[in-house]
mmCIF file of the N, C-alpha and C atoms, coordinates in Angstrom:
data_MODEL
# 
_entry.id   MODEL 
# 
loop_
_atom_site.group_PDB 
_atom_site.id 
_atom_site.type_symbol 
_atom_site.label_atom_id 
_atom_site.label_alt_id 
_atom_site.label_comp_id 
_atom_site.label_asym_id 
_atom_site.label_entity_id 
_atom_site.label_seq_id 
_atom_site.pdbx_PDB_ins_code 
_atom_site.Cartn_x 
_atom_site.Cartn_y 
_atom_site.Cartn_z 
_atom_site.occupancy 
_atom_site.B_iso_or_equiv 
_atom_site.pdbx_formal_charge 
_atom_site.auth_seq_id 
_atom_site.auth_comp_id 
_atom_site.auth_asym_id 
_atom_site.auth_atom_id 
_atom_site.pdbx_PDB_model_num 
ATOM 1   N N  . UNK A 1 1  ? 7.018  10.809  -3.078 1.00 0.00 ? 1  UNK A N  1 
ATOM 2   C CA . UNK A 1 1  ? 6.381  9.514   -3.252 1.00 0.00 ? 1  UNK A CA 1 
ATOM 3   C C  . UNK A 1 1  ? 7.329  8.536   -3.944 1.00 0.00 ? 1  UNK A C  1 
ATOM 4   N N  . UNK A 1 2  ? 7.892  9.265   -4.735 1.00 0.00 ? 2  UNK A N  1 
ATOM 5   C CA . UNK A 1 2  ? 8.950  8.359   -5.696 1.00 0.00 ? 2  UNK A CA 1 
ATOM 6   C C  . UNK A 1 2  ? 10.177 7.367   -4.945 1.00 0.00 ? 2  UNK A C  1 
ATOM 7   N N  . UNK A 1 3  ? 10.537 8.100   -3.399 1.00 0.00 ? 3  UNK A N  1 
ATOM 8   C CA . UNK A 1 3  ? 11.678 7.434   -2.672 1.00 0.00 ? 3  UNK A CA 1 
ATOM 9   C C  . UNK A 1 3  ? 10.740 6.342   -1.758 1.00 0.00 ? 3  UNK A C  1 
ATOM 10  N N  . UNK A 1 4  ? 9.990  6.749   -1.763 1.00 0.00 ? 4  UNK A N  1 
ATOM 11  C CA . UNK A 1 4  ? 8.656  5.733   -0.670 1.00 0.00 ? 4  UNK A CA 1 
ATOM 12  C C  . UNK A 1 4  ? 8.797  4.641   -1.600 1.00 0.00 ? 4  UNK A C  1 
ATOM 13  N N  . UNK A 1 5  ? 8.265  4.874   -2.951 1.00 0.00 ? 5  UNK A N  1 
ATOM 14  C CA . UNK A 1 5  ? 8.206  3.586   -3.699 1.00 0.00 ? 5  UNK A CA 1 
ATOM 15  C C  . UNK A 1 5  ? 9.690  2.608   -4.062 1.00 0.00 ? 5  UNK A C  1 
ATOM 16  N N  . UNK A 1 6  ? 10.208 3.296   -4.150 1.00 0.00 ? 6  UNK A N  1 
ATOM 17  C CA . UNK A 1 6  ? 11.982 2.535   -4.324 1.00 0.00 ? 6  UNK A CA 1 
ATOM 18  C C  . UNK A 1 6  ? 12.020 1.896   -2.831 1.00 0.00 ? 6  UNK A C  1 
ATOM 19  N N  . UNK A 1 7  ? 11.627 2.412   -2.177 1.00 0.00 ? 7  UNK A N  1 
ATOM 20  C CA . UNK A 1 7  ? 12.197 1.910   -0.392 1.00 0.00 ? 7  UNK A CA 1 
ATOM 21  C C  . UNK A 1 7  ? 11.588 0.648   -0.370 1.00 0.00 ? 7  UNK A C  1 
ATOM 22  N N  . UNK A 1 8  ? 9.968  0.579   -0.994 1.00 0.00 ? 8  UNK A N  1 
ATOM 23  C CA . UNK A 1 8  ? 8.722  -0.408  -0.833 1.00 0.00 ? 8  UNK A CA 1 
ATOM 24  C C  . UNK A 1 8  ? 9.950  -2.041  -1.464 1.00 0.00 ? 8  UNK A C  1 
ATOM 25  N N  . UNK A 1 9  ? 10.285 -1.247  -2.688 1.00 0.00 ? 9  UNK A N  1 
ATOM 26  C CA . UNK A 1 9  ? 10.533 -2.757  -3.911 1.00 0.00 ? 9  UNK A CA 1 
ATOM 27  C C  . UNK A 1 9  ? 11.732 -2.973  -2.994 1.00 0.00 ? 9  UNK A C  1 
ATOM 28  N N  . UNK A 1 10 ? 12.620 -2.564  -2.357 1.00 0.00 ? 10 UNK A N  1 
ATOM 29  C CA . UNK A 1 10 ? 13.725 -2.170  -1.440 1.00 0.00 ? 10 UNK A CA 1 
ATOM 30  C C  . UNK A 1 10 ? 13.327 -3.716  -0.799 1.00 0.00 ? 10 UNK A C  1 
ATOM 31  N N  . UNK A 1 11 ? 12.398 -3.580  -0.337 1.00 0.00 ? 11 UNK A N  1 
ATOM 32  C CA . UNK A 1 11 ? 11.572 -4.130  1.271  1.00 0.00 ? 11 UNK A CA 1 
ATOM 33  C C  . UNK A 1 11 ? 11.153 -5.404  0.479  1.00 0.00 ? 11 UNK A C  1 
ATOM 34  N N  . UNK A 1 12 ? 10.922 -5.571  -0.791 1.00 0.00 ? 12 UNK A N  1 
ATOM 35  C CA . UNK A 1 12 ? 10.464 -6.407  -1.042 1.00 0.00 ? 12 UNK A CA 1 
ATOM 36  C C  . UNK A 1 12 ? 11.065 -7.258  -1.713 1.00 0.00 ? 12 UNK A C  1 
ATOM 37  N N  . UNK A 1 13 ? 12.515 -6.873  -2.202 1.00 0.00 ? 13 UNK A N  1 
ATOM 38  C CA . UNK A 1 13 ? 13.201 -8.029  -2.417 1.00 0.00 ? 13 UNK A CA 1 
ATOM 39  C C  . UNK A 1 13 ? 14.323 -8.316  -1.285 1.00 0.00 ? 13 UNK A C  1 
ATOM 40  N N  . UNK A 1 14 ? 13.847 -7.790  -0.303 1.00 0.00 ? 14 UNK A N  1 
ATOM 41  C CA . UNK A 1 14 ? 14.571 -8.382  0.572  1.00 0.00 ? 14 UNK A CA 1 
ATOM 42  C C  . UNK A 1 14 ? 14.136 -9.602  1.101  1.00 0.00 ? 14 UNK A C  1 
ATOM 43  N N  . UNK A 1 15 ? 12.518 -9.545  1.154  1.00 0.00 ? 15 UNK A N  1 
ATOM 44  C CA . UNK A 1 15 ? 11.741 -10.147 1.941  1.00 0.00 ? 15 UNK A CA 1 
ATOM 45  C C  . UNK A 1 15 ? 11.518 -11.161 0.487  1.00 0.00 ? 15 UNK A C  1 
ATOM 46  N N  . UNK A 1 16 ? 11.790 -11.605 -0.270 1.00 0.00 ? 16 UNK A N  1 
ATOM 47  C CA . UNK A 1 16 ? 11.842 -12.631 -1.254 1.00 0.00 ? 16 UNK A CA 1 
ATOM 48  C C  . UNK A 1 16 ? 13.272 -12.753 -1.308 1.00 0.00 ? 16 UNK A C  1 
ATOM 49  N N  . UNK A 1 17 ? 14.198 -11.861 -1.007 1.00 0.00 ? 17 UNK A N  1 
ATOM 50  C CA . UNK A 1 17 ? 15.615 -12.827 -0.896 1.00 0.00 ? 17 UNK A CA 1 
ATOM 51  C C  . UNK A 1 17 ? 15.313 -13.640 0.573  1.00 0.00 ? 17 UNK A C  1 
ATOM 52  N N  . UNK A 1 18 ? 14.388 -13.909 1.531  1.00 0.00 ? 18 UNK A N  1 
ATOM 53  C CA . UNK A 1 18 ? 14.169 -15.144 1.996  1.00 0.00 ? 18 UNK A CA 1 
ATOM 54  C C  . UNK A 1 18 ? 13.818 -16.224 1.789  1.00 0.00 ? 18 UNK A C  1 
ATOM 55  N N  . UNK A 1 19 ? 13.395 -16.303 -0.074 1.00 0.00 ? 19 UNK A N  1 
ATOM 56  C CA . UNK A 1 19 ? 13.787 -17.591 -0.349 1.00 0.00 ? 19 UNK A CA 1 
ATOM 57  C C  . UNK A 1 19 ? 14.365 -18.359 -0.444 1.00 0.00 ? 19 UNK A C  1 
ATOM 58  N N  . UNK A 1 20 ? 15.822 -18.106 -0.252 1.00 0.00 ? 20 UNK A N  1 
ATOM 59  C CA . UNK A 1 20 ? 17.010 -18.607 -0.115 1.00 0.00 ? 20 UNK A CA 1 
ATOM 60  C C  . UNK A 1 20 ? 16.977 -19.144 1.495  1.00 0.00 ? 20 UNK A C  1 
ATOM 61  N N  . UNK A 1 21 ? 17.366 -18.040 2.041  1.00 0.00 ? 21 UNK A N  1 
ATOM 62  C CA . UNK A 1 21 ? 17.458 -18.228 3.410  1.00 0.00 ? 21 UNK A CA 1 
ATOM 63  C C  . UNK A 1 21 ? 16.219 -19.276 4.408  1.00 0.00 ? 21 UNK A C  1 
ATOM 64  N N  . UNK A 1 22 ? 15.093 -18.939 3.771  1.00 0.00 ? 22 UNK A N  1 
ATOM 65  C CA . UNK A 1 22 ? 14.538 -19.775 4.513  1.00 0.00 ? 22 UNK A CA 1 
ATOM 66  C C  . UNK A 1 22 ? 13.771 -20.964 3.587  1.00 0.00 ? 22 UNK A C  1 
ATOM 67  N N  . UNK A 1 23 ? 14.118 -21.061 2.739  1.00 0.00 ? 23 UNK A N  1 
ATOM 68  C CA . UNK A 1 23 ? 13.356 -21.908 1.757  1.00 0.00 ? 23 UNK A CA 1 
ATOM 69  C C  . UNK A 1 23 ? 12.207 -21.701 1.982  1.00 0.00 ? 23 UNK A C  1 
ATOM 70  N N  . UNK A 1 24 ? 11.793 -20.659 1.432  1.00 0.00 ? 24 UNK A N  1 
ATOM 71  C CA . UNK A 1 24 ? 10.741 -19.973 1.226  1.00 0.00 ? 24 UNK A CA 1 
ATOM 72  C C  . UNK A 1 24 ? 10.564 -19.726 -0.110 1.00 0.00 ? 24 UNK A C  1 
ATOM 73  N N  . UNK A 1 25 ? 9.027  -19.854 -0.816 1.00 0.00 ? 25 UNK A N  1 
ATOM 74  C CA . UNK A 1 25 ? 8.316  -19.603 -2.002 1.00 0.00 ? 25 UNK A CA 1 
ATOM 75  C C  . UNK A 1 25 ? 6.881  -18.750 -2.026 1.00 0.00 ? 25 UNK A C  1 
ATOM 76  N N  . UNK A 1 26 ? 7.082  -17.745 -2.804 1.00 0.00 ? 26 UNK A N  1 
ATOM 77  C CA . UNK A 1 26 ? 6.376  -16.749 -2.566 1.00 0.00 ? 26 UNK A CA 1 
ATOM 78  C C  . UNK A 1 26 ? 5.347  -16.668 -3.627 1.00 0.00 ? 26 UNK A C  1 
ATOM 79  N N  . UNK A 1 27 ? 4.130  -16.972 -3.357 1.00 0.00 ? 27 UNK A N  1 
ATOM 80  C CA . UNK A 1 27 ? 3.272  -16.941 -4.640 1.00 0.00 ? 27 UNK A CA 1 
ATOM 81  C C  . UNK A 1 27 ? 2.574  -15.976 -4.837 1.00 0.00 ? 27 UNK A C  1 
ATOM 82  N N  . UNK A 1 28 ? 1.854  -15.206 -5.784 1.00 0.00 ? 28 UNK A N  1 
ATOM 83  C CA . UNK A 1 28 ? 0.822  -14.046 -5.374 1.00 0.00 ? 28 UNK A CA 1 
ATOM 84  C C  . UNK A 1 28 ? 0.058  -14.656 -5.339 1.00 0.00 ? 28 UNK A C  1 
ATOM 85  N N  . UNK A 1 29 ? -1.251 -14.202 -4.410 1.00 0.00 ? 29 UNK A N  1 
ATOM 86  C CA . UNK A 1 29 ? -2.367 -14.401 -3.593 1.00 0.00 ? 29 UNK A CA 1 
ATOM 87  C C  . UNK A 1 29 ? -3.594 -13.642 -4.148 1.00 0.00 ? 29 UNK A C  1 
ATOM 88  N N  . UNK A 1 30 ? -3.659 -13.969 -5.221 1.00 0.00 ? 30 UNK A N  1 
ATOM 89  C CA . UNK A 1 30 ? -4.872 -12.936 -6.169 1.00 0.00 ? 30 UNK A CA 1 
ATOM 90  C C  . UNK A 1 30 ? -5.664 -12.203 -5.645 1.00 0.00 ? 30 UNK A C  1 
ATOM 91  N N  . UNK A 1 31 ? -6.552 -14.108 -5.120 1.00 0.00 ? 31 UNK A N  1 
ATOM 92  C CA . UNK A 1 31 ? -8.170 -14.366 -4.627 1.00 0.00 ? 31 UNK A CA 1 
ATOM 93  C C  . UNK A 1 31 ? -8.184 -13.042 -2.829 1.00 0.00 ? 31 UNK A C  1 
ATOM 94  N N  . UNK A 1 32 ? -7.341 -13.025 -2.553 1.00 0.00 ? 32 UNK A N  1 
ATOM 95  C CA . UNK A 1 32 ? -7.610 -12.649 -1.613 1.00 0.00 ? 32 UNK A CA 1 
ATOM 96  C C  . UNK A 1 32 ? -8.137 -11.170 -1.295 1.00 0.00 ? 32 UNK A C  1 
ATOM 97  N N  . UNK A 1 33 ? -9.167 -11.191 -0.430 1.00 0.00 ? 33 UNK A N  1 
ATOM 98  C CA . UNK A 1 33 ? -9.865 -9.791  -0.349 1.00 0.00 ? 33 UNK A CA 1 
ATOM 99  C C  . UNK A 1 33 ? -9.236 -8.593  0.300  1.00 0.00 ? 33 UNK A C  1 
ATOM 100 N N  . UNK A 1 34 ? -8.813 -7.007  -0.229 1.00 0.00 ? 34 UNK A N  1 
ATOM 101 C CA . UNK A 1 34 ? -8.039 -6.439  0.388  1.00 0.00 ? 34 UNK A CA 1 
ATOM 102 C C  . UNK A 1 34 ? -8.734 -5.207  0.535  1.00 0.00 ? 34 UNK A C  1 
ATOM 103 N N  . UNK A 1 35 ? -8.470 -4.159  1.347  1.00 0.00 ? 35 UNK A N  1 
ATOM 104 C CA . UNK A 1 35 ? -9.223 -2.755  1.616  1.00 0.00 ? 35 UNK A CA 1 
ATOM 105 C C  . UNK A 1 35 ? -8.732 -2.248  0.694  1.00 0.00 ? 35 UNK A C  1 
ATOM 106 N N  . UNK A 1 36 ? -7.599 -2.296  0.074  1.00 0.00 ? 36 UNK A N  1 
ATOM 107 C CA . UNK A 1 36 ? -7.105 -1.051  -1.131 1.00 0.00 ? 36 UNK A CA 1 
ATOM 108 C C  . UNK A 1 36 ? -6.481 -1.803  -1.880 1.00 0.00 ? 36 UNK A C  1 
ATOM 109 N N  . UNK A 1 37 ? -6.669 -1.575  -3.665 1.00 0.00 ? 37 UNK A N  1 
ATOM 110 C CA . UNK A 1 37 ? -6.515 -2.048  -4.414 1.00 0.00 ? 37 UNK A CA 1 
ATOM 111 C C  . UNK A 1 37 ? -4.667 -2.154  -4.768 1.00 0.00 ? 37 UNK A C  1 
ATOM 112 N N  . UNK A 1 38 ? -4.158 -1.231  -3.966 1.00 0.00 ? 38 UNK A N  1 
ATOM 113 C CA . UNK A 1 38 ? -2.824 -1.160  -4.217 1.00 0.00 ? 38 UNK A CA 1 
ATOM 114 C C  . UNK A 1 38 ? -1.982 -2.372  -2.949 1.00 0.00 ? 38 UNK A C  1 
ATOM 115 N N  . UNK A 1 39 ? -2.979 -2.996  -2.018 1.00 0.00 ? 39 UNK A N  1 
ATOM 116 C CA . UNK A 1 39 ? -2.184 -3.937  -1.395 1.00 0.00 ? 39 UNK A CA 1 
ATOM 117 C C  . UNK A 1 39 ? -1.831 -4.665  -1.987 1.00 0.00 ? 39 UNK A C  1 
ATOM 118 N N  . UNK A 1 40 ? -0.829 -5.899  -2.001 1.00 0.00 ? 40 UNK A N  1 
ATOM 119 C CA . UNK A 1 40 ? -0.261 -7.163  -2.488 1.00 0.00 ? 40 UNK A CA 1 
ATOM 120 C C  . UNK A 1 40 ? -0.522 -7.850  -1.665 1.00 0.00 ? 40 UNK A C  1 
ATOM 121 N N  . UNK A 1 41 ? -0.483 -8.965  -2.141 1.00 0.00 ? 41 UNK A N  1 
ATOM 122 C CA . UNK A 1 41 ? -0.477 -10.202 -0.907 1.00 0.00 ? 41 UNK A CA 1 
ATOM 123 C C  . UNK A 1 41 ? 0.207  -11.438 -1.628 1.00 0.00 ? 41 UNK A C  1 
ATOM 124 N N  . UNK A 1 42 ? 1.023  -12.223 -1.104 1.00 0.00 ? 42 UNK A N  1 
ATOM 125 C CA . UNK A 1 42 ? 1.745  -13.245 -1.535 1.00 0.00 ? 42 UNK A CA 1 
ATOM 126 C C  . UNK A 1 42 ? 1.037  -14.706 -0.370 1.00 0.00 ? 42 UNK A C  1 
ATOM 127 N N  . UNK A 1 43 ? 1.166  -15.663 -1.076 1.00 0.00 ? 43 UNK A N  1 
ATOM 128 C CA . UNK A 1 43 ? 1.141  -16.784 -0.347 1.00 0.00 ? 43 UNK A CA 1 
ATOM 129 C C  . UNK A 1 43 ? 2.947  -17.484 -0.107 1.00 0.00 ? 43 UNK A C  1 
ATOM 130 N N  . UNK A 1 44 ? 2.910  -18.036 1.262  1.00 0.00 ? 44 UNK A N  1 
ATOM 131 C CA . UNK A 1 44 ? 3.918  -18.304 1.588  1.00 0.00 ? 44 UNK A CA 1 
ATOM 132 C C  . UNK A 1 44 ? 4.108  -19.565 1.780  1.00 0.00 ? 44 UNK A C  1 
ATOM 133 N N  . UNK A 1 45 ? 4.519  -20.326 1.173  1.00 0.00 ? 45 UNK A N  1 
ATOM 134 C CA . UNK A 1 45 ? 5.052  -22.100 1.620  1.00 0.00 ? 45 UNK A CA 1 
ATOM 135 C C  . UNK A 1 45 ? 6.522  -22.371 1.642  1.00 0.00 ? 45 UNK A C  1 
ATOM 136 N N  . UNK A 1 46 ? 6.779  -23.477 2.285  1.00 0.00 ? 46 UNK A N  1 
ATOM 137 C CA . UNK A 1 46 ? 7.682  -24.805 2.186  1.00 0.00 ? 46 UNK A CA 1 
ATOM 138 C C  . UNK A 1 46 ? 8.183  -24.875 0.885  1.00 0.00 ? 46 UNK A C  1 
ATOM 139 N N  . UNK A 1 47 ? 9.579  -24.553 0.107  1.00 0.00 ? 47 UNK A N  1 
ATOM 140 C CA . UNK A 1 47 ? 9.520  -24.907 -1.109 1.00 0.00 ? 47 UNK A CA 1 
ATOM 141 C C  . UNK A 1 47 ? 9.516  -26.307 -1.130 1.00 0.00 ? 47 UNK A C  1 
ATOM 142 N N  . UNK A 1 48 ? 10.258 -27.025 -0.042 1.00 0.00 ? 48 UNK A N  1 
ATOM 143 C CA . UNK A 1 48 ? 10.227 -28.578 -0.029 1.00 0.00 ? 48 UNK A CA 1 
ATOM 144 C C  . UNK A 1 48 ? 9.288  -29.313 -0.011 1.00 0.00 ? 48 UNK A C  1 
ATOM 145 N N  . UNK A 1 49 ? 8.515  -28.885 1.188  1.00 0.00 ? 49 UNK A N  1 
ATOM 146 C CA . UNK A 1 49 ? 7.044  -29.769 1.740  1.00 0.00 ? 49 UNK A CA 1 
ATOM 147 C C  . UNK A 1 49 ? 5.661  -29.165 0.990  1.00 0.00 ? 49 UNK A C  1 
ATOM 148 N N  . UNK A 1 50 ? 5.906  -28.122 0.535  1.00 0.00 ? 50 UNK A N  1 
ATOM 149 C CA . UNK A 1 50 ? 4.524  -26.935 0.066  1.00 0.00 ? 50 UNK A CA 1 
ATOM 150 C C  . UNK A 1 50 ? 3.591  -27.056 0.841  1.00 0.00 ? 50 UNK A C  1 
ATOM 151 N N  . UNK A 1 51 ? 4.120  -26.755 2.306  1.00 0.00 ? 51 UNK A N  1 
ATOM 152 C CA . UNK A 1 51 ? 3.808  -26.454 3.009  1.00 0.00 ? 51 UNK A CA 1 
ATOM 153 C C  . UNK A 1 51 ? 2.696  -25.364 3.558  1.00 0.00 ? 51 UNK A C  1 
ATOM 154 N N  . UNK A 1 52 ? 1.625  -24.977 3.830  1.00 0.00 ? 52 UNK A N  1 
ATOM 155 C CA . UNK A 1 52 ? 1.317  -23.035 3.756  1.00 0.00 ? 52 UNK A CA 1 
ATOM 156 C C  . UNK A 1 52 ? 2.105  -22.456 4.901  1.00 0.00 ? 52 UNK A C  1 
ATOM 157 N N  . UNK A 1 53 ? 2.797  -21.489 5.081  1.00 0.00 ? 53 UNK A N  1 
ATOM 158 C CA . UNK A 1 53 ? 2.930  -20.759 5.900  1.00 0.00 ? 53 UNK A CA 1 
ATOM 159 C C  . UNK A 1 53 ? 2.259  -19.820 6.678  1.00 0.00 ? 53 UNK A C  1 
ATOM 160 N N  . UNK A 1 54 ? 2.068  -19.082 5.167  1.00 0.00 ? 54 UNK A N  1 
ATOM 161 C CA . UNK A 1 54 ? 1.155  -17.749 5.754  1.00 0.00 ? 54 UNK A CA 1 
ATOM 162 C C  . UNK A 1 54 ? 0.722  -16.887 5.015  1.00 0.00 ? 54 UNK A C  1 
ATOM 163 N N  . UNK A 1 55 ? 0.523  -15.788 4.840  1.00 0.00 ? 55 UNK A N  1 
ATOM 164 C CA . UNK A 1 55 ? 0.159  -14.592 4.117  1.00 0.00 ? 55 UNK A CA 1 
ATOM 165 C C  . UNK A 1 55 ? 1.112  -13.189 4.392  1.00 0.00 ? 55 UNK A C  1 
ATOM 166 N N  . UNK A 1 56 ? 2.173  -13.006 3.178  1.00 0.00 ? 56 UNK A N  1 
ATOM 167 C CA . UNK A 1 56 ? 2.659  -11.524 3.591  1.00 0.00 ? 56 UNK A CA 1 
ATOM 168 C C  . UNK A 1 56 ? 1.720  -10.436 2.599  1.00 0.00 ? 56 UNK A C  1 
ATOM 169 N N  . UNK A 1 57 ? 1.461  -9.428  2.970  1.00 0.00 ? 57 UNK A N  1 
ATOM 170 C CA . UNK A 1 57 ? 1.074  -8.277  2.586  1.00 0.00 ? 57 UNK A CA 1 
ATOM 171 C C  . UNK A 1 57 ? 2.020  -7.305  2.347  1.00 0.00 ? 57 UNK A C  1 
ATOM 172 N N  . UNK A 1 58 ? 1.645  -6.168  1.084  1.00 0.00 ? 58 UNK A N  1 
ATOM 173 C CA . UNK A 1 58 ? 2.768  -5.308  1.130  1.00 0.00 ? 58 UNK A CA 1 
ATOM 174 C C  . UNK A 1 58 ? 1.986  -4.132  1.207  1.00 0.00 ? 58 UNK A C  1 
ATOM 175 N N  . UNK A 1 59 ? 2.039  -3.182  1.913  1.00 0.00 ? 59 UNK A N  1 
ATOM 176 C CA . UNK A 1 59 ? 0.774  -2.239  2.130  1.00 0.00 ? 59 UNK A CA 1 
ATOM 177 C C  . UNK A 1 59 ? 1.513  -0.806  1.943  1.00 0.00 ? 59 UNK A C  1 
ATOM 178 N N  . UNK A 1 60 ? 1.338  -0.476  0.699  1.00 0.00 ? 60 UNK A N  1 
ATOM 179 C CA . UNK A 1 60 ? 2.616  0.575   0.527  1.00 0.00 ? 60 UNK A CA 1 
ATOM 180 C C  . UNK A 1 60 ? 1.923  2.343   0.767  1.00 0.00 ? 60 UNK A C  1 
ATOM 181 N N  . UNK A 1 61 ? 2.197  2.023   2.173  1.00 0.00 ? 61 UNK A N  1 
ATOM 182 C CA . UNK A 1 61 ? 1.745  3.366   3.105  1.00 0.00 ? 61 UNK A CA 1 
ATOM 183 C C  . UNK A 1 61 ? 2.624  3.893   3.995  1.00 0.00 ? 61 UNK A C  1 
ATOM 184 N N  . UNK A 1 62 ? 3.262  5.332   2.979  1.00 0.00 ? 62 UNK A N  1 
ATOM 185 C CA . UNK A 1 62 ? 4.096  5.935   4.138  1.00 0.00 ? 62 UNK A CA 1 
ATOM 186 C C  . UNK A 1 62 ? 4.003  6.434   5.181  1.00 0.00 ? 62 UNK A C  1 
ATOM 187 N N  . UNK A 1 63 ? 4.160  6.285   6.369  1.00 0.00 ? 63 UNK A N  1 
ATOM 188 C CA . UNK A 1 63 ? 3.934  7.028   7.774  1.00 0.00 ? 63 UNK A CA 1 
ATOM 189 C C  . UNK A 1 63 ? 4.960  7.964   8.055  1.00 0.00 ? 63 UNK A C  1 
ATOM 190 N N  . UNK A 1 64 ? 4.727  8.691   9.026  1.00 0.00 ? 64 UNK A N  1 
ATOM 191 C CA . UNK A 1 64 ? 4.969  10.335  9.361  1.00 0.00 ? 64 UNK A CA 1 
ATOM 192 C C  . UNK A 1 64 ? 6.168  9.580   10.600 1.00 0.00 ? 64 UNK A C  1 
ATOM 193 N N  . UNK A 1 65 ? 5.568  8.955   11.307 1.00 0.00 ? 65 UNK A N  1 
ATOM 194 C CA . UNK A 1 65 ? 5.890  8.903   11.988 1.00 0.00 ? 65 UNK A CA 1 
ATOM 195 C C  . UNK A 1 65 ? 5.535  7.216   12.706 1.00 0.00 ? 65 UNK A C  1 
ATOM 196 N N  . UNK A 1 66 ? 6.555  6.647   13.981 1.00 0.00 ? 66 UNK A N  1 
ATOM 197 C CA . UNK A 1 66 ? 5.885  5.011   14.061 1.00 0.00 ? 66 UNK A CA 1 
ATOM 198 C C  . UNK A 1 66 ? 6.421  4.869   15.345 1.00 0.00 ? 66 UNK A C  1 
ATOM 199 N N  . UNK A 1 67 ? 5.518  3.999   16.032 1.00 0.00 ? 67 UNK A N  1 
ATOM 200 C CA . UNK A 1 67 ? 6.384  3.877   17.705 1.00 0.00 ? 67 UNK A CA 1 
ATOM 201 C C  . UNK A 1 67 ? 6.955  3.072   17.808 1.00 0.00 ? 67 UNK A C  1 
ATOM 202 N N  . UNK A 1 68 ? 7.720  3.315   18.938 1.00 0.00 ? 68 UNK A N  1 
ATOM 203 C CA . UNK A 1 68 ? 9.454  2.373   18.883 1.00 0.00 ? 68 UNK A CA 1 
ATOM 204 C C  . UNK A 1 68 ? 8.707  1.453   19.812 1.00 0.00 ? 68 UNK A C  1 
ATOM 205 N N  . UNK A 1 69 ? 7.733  1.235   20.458 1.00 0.00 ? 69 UNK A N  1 
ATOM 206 C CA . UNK A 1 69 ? 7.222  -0.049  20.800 1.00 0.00 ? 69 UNK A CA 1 
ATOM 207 C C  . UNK A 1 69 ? 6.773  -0.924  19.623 1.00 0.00 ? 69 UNK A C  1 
# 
């Protein structure tokens, strides 16, 4: 479980080193309703325009296995 979780924060500052790249600002997303208490959710805007983008989730569930489709 311990390399799952290093891989997760791995994944996740990668995906916030797109603030740079895409001028992107990543807020956490409190309010939002989730099936398991261990999801995250960030809000995503425009750092320029504050813009919304979208919603990323971090859903830290290892799989066995995943299809290449």
């Amino acid at each position: 479980m311990k390399s799952t979780l290093s891989a997760l924060e791995k994944l996740r500052e990668g995906v916030f080193w797109s603030r740079e790249l895409f001028n992107f600002n990543f807020t956490p997303a409190t309010d939002v309703p989730v099936a398991h208490p261990d999801i995250r959710v960030w809000e995503v805007t425009d750092k320029t325009t504050k813009k919304h983008i979208g919603l990323w989730y971090s859903i830290p569930t290892r799989r066995e296995q995943t299809s290449g489709a």
